[in-house]
C-alpha positions, 0 to 999 in steps of 0.5 A, a space after each residue: 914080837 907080834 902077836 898073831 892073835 889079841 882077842 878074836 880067832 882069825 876069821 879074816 881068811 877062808 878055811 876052805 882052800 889054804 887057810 891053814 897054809 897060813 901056819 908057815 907064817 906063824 912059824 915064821 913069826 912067832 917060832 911055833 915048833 917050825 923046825 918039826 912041823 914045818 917040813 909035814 906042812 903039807 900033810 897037816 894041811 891036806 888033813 884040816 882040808 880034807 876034814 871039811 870035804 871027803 875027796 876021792 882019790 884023784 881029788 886027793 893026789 891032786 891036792 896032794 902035788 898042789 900042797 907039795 908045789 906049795 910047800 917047795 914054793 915058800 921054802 924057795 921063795 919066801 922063808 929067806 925073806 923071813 929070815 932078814 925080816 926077823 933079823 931086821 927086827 932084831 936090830 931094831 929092838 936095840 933102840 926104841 921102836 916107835 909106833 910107825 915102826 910097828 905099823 911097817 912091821 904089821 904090814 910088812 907081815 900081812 903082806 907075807 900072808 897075802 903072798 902064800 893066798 895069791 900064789 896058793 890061790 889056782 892050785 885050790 881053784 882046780 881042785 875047787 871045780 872038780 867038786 861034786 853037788 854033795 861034796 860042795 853041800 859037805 863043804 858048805 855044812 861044815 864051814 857053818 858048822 865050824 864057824 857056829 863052834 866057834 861063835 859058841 866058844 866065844 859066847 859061852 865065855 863071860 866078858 871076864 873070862 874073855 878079858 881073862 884069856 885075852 891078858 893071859 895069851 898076850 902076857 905069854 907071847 910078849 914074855 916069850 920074847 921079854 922073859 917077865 914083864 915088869 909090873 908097869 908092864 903088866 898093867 898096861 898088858 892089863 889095861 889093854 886087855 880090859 879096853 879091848 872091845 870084841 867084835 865076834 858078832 861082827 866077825 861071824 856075819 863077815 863068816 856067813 857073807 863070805 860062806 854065801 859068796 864060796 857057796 855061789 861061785 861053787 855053784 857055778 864052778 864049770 864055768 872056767 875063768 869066771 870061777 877062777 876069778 871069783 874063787 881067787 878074790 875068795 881065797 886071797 883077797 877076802 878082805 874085798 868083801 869085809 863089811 863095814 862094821 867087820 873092817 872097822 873092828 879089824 882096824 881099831 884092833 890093830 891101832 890098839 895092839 900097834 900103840 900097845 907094843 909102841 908104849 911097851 916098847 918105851 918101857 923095855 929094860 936093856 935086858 928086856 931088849 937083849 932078850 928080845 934080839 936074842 930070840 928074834 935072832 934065834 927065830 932068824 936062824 931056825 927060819 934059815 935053817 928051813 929054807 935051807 933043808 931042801 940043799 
């Protein structure tokens, strides 16, 4: 019953080498159509890669086995782990889930992420070091250039607008697991969404620090273990090089949705709650199911 995203887009994480790897969590968590996607994971992967950086023929077969070798390893490895997670928190919503509680949940859940990045991580750092000077400039040219659209989505929107979307999206995560909010509910949906301070700006100068940092290990991407070293704290440890001001943003956001979830959780109704056991269950079963598919 968390949602992945409140008010910003995920930049905490590179788009370069296994972002979208990511989305296996998702489905994990927040029961995103798993079941028909899941299973091209690799080829949606390969195609968002591969729309940031024209490879040729060897770099895409070897991106290919890397994505495969990937894939094999969450379905083995880790969608088990979801599973009991979700189950966990099925039984758990039965009675009331305090704030520490869904603190333990955030972290439990940003430990799966940090998994998928570390052992993801090499098979991206290969590919990484076969890059030629003009694939590394088209690489380069569109990160910025994805990142600026995404500044201009957020800065072409009105402070309304902003909280508009942010009250929208959250009412309609929570209600995925509730069935419709009672109007205290919504209100406090309301109030949370009308506090909630943006921090795109310092959002999108995390970007350009991170996008420097890639750039200057790619330059240097012949010299074997160094790189390898420099391109892992990139792909998996990016929080490492958060700014101040970003990490703080990242933090007072997630104190903010933990105590939100906290206050909403002590206003559930019994059929809120049996609700919410039933689709975590649910999701339980279809996560299951996936790990499973491979017999």
């Amino acid at each position: 019953m968390q949602p992945a995203a409140v008010n910003e887009p995920s930049g905490n994480r590179p788009r370069a080498f296994g972002a979208a790897v990511l989305c296996c969590v998702a489905f994990a968590i927040n029961g995103c159509a798993a079941s028909l996607l899941y299973p091209r994971l690799d080829s949606v992967v390969a195609y968002y890669l591969e729309d940031l950086v024209t490879l040729d023929e060897a770099q895409s077969q070897q991106l290919k086995r890397t994505l495969t070798a990937n894939l094999d390893w969450h379905r083995d490895s880790e969608l088990r782990k979801y599973a009991q997670f979700l189950r966990g928190l099925s039984g758990s919503i039965e009675d009331r889930m305090d704030r520490e509680a869904w603190l333990q949940a955030s972290r439990q859940t940003e430990e799966y992420w940090r998994a998928i990045f570390a052992q993801a991580a090499p098979g991206y750092v290969a590919v990484a070091a076969t890059l030629t000077d003009q694939q590394v400039a088209e690489l380069m040219r569109n990160l910025e250039k994805k990142d600026e659209e995404t500044w201009s989505e957020f800065a072409e929107r009105t402070p309304d607008e902003r909280r508009s979307r942010r009250e929208k999206s959250l009412a309609k995560t929570l209600q995925r697991f509730t069935g419709p909010l009672t109007p205290a509910q919504r209100a406090m949906v309301e109030e949370y969404s009308a506090r909630a301070r943006p921090f795109m700006a310092e959002w999108r100068e995390n970007r350009r620090i991170w996008r420097d940092a890639l750039a200057a290990a790619l330059a240097d991407r012949r010299s074997g273990e160094s790189f390898a070293t420099r391109m892992t704290q990139l792909i998996a440890r990016p929080d490492d090089l958060w700014t101040p001001q970003y990490r703080m943003a990242i933090d007072a956001s997630r104190a903010a949705l933990i105590e939100l979830l906290a206050d909403l959780d002590a206003t559930l109704t019994a059929k809120q709650r049996s609700a919410a056991q039933r689709e975590l269950a649910s999701l339980a079963d279809e996560v299951q199911g996936l790990a499973r598919a491979r017999g």
